[in-house]
ZAVONU-199805 format. One record per atom (N, C-alpha, C): x, y, z. Coordinates in steps of 0.05 Angstrom, whole numbers, plus 5000, padded with zeros to 4 digits. Each point is the difference from the previous one (the first is absolute). Example, Ala and Ser with C-alpha at 12.3 -4.5 7.8 and 13.67 -1.06 7.14 Angstrom:
2
526448865156 498250245000 501850245000 499350214986 501650245001 498550225014 
# end
This chain:
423
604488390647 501450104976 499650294996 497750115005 500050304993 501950165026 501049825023 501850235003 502050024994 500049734976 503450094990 500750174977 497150054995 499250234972 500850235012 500450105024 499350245011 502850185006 500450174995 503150244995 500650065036 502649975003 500350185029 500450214994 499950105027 499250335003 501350135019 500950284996 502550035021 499050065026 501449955023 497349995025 502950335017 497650055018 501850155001 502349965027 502050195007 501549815025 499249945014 501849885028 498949945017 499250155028 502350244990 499950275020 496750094995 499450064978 496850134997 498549875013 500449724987 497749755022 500049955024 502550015015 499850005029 499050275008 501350364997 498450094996 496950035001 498949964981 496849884993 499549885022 500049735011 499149905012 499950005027 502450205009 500650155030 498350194997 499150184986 498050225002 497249834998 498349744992 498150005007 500149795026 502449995010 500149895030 499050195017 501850184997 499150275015 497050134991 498549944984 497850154992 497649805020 500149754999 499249805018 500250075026 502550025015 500050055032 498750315000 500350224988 498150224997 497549955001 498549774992 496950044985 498649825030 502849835013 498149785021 501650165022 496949945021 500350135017 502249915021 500749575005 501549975007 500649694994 502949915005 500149694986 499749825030 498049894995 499549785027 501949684979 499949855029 500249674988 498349834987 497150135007 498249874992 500150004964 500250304993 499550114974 502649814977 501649905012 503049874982 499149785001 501049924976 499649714989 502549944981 501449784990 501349894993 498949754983 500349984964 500049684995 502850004987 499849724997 503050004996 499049774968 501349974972 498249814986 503949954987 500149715001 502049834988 499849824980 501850114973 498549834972 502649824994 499649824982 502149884983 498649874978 501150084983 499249834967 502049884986 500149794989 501549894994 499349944973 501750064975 498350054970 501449894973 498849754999 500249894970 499350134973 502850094985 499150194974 499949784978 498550094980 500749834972 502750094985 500749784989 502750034992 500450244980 497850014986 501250304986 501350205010 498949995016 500550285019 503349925003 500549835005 503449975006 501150014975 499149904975 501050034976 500850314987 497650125019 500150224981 502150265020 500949825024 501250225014 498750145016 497449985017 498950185014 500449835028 500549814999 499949945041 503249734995 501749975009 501849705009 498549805001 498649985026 500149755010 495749965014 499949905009 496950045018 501250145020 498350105015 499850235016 498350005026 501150055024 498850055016 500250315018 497249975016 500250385004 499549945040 501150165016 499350015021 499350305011 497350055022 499350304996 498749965024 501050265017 499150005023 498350235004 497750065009 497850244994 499750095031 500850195010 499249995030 498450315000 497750105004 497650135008 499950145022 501350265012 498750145017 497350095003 498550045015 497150165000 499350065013 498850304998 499650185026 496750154998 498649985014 496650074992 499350075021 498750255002 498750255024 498250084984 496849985025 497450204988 499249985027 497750254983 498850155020 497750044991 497450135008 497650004990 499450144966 501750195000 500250144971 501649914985 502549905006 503249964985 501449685016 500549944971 502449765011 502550054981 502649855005 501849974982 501149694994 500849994983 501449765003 503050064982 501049745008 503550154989 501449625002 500449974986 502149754982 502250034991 502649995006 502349924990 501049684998 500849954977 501049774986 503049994999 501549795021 503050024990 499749644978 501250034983 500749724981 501549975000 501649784995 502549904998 500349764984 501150044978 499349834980 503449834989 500149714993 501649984985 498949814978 500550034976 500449884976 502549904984 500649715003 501849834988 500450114971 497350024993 501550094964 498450254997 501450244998 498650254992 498750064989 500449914983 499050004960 497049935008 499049875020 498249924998 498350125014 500150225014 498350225011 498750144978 500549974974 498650074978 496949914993 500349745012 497049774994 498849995019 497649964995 497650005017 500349685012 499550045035 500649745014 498150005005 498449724998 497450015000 499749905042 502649995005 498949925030 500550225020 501250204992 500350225014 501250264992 498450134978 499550294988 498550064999 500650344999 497550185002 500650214977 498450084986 499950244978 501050225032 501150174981 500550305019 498150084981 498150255013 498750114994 500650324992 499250094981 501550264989 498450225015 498549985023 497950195019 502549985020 501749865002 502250215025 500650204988 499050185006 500950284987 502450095015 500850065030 501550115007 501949685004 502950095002 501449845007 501350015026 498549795020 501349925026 501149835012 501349864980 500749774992 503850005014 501849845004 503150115002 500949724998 501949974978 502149824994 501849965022 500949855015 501449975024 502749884999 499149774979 502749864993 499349864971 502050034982 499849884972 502549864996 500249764992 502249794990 499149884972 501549795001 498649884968 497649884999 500849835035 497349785006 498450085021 501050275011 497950025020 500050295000 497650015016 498050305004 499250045029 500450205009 498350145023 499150224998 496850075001 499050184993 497250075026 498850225002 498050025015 498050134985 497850015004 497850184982 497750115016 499850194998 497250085020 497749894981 497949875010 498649824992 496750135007 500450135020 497050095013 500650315016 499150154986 500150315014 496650185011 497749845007 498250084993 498350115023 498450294988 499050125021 496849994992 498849945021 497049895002 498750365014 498950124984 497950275014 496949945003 499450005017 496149914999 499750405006 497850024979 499550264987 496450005002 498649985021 497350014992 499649634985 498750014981 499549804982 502249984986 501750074999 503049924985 501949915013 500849784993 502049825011 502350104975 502350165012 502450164976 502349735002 500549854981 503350015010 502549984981 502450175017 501750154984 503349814995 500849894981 502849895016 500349674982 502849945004 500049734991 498249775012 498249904982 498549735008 499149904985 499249705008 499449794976 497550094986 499449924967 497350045005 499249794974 497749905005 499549724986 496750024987 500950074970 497250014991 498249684988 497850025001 499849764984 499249745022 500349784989 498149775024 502849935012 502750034988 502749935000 499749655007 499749904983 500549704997 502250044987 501349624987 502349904996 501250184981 498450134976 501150074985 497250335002 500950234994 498250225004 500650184979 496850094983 500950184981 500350265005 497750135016 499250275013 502450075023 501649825009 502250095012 502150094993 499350294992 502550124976 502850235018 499650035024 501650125007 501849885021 500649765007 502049885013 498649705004 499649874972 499249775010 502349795009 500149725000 502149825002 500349804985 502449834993 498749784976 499349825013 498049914971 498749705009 501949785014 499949905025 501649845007 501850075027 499950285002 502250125013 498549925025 501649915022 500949805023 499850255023 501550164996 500050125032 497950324998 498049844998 497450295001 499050055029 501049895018 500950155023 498750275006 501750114985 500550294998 500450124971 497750204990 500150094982 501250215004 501250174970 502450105003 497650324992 500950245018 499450254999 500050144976 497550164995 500650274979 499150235012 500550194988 500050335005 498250104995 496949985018 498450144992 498150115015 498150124993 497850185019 497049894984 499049895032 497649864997 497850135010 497750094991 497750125007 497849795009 498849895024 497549924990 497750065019 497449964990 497850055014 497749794992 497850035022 498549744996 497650164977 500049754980 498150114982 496449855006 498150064992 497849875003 499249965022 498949764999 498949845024 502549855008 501049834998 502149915004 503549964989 499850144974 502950044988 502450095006 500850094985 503250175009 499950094977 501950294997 500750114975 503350095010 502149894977 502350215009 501350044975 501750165010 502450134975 502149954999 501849914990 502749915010 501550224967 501850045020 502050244979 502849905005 501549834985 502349915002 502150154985 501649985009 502750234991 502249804986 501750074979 501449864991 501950174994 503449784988 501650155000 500950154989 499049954973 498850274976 496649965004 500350395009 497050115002 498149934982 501449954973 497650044982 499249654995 500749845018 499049655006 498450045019 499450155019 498550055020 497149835002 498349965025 498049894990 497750155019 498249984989 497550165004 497249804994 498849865022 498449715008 497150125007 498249924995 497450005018 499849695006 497550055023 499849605002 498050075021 497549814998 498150025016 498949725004 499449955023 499349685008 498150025008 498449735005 497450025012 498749654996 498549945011 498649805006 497249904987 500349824973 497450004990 498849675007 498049955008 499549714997 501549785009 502650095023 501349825005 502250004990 501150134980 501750074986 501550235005 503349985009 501950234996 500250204980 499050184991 500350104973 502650304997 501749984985 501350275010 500250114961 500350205000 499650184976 502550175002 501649914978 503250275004 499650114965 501350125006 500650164975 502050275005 501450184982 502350224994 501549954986 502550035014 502150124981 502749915012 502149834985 502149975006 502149894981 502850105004 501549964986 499150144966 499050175007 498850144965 497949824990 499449855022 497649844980 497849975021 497150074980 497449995016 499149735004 497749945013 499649795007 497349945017 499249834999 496649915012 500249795009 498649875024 500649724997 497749955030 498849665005 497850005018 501349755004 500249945033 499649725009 498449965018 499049705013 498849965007 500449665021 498749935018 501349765012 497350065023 499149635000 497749985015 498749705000 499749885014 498349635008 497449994981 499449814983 498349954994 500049754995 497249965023 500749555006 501849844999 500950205025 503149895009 501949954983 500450194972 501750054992 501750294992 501750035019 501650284994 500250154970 498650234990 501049964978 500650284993 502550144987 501450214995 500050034974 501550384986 500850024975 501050315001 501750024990 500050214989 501050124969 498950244990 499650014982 501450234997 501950184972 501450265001 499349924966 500350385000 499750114972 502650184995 501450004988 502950135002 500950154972 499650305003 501050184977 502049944993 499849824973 503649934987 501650234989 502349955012 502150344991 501849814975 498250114968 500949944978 502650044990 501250165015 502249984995 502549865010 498849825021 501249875018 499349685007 497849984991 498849655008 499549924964 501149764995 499349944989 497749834994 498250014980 497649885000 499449744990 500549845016 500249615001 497149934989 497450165008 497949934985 497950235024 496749885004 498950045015 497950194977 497750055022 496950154984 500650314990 501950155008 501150235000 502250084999 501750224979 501950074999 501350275015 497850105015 500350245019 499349755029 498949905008 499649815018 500249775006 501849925024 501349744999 498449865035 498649794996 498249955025 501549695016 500149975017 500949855015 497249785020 499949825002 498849885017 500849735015 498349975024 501249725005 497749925026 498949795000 498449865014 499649855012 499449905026 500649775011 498349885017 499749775002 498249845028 501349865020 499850015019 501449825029 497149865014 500849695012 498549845013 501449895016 498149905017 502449795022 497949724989 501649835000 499649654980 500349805017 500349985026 499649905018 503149825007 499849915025 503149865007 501350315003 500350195009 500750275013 501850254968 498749764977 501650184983 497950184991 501350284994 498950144988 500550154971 498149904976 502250094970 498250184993 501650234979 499650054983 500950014972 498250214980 501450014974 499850224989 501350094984 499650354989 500949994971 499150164983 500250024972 500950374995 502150034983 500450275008 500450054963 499550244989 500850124973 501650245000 502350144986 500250285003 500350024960 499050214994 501150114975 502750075000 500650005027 503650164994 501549734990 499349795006 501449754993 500549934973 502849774999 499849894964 498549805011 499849914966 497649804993 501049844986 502449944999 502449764992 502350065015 501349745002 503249965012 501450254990 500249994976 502150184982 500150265005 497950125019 499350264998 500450135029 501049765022 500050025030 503150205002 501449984990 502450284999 498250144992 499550094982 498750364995 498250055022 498349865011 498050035025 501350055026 502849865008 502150145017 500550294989 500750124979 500650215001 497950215001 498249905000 497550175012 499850185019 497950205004 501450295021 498049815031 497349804990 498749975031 502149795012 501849874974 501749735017 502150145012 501350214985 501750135004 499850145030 497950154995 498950245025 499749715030 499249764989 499349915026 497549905010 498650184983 497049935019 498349744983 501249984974 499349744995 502749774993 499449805017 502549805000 499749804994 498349954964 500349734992 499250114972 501249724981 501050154975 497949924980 498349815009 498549834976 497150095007 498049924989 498150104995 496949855019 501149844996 497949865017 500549735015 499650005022 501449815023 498149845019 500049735010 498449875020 501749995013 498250095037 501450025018 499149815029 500649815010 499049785012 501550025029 499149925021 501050025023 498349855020 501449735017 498749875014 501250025028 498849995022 500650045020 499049845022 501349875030 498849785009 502250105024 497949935020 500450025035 501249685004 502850065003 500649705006 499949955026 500650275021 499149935033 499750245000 498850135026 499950235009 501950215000 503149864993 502350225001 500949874979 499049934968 500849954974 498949954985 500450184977 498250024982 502049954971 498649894981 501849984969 498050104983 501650184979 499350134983 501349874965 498150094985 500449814979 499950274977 501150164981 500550274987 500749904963 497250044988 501449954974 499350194983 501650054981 499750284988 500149884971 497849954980 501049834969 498850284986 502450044979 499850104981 497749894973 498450104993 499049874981 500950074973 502250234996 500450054973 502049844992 501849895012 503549894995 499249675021 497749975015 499849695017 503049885013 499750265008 503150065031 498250075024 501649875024 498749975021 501650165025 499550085018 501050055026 498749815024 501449875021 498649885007 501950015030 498550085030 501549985017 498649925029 500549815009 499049905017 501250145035 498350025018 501850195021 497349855019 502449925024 498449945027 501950115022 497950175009 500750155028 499449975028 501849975016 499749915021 499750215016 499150005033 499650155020 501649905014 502750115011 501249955010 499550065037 498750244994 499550105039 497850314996 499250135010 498350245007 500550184977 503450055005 500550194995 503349894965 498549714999 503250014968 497749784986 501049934972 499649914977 501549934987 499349734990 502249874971 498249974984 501550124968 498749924986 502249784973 499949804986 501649904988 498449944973 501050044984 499350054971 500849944972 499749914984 502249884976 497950154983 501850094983 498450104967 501649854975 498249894983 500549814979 498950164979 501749974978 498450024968 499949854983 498149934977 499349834988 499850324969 501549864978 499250124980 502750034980 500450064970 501850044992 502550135009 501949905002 502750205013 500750184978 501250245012 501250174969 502249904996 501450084979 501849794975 502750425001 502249884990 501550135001 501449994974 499850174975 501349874979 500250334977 501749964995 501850234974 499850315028 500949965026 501050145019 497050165005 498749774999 497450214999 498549805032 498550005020 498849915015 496549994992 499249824989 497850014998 497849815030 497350104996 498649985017 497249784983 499349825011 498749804986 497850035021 499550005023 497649955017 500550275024 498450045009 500150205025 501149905020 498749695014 500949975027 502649714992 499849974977 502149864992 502450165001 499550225002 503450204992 500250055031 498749945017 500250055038 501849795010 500850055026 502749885014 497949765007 500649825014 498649795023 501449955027 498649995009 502249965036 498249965021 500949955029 499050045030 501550215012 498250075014 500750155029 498149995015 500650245027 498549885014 500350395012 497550085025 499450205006 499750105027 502749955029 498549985032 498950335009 498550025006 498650235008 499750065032 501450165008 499050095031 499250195008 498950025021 498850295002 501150025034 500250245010 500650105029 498450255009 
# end
């Protein structure tokens, strides 16, 4: 739902973007010294969702009929190093069709991704546009690796993932993915310049300086990791999107049980978040916690408990929390306040595994719930097949107004499925 809160924005042609993306072709064959066979790779990833809306939604005029989406993701990749310098370089062609348009507005819980507002430059090119279908390509990975002494520099589009990145992640504020989202494959690139060096006895320290599409969203990161007792520990803190920020996670075995958290402290911009509750009215803190075990018979479960202050704290209040700038902006993608997050998992043979994904709201007692078993098809492909269900109040449609009663009650339900190859 929050991306249907969200305004379009004028992009620019497609002359600029092809443009754009032919000059960092050419900036690539400049920087490598030469393209062997070895260095190319190819995946190729094939989706279909198929999506049951609640009837309001047809009442109120936003979609016809249920809906199905078909999307073909195919992955160039090209990677050269050398003892000082590597590159790497990703182009994305997609090809997408959607039966009902209207519905590229809502969040699919079996195959979407937040765009992240750190693509600063646009290398992106519209190819073909119709009502129901799209062809588009995006440069996805532009990145230059410098070894500098004790500095490892690097400059250019690439993923970057703060935080322990489990099912749902708070400290992952600059291109995370939603809870649920199916084809993590491949995370999707941002624009930035990474500093790091080894700190201590055994740590790391780096800097990450991300660029956005208005300068003054920009982000400016410290983050230093290191190893206490068995325990992953990483420490971030800066500056992004106009808002400061602190935050520590952590992930590590104790008597054979996995156990993770992370924690953020987040400068609320008063003029922009509204204040649903929490210990501070300049400070809005986020957490979420979790344990994993394996329980024998090859399953392995866990459970996680998560809080944010940015959240409402009743049904009635889950619209104003969409119009929020972190739901809005992206980096946080859930609207309620405090959530159990459960996930069981079990080796049914050596090439299949089922996954069990539940996401319960505790403020509105709405549920997400999606079960996905993936198969190994051969070396080099993958199936994955998947249904997402909700349990919870549906929203109601009445005096031309669309109202919203539960979070994952106001979500579509459907299957699809995900074949993955690689060359």
């Amino acid at each position: 739902m929050a991306e249907f809160m969200k305004t379009s924005k004028k992009t620019p042609t497609t002359e600029n973007l092809l443009r754009q993306s032919l000059a960092a072709i050419i900036l690539l064959l400049l920087v490598s010294n030469q393209l062997s066979a070895e260095a190319l790779s190819l995946a190729s990833r094939e989706i279909f969702n198929y999506s049951l809306w609640p009837e309001a939604y047809r009442t109120a005029g936003l979609i016809k009929n249920d809906s199905y989406t078909l999307q073909s993701l195919n992955r160039f990749s090209y990677s050269d190093s050398s003892d000082t310098f590597s590159v790497k370089f990703e182009m994305e062609l997609i090809s997408s069709y959607n039966s009902s348009p209207m519905t590229k507005h809502f969040t699919n819980w079996g195959a979407d991704k937040t765009l992240s507002s750190f693509k600063a430059f646009k290398t992106g090119a519209k190819l073909l546009t119709r009502n129901k279908t799209t062809v588009n390509s995006e440069i996805e990975r532009l990145e230059l690796l410098y070894k500098a002494g004790n500095l490892d520099v690097q400059i250019g589009r690439q993923p970057v993932t703060l935080g322990t990145s489990h099912f749902v992640s708070i400290l992952d504020v600059l291109a995370p993915v939603n809870p649920g989202y199916m084809d993590a494959s491949f995370k999707q690139g941002i624009d930035v310049i990474r500093v790091r060096s080894l700190a201590g006895a055994g740590g790391e320290a780096e800097l990450i300086a991300a660029a956005s599409r208005k300068s003054e969203n920009g982000a400016i990161i410290g983050r230093y990791r290191d190893t206490f007792k068995g325990f992953d520990v990483e420490v971030t803190g800066g500056r992004f999107n106009r808002r400061r920020f602190v935050g520590i996670a952590f992930e590590g075995e104790h008597r054979k049980i996995n156990l993770w958290g992370e924690t953020g402290f987040f400068a609320r911009r008063n003029s922009h978040d509204r204040h649903f509750g929490g210990f501070s009215k300049q400070t809005a803190v986020s957490w979420i916690i979790g344990a994993e075990k394996d329980t024998g018979n090859n399953w392995r479960n866990s459970l996680a408990v998560m809080h944010q202050d940015f959240g409402a704290r009743k049904a009635g209040d889950l619209e104003a929390a969409y119009a929020t700038f972190p739901l809005r902006e992206g980096w946080a993608q859930l609207a309620a306040s405090d959530y159990i997050i459960f996930n069981a998992r079990r080796e049914m043979t050596q090439l299949n595994t089922l996954n069990v994904n539940i996401l319960h709201s505790l403020v509105d007692n709405s549920s997400m719930i999606q079960p996905v078993i993936n198969i190994s098809t051969s070396d080099e492909s993958d199936l994955s097949l998947f249904v997402w269900l909700n349990r919870g109040k549906k929203p109601v449609f009445n005096n031309n107004r669309l109202s919203i009663q539960s979070e994952f009650g106001a979500t579509q339900q459907g299957v699809g499925l995900i074949y993955r190859r690689f060359f």
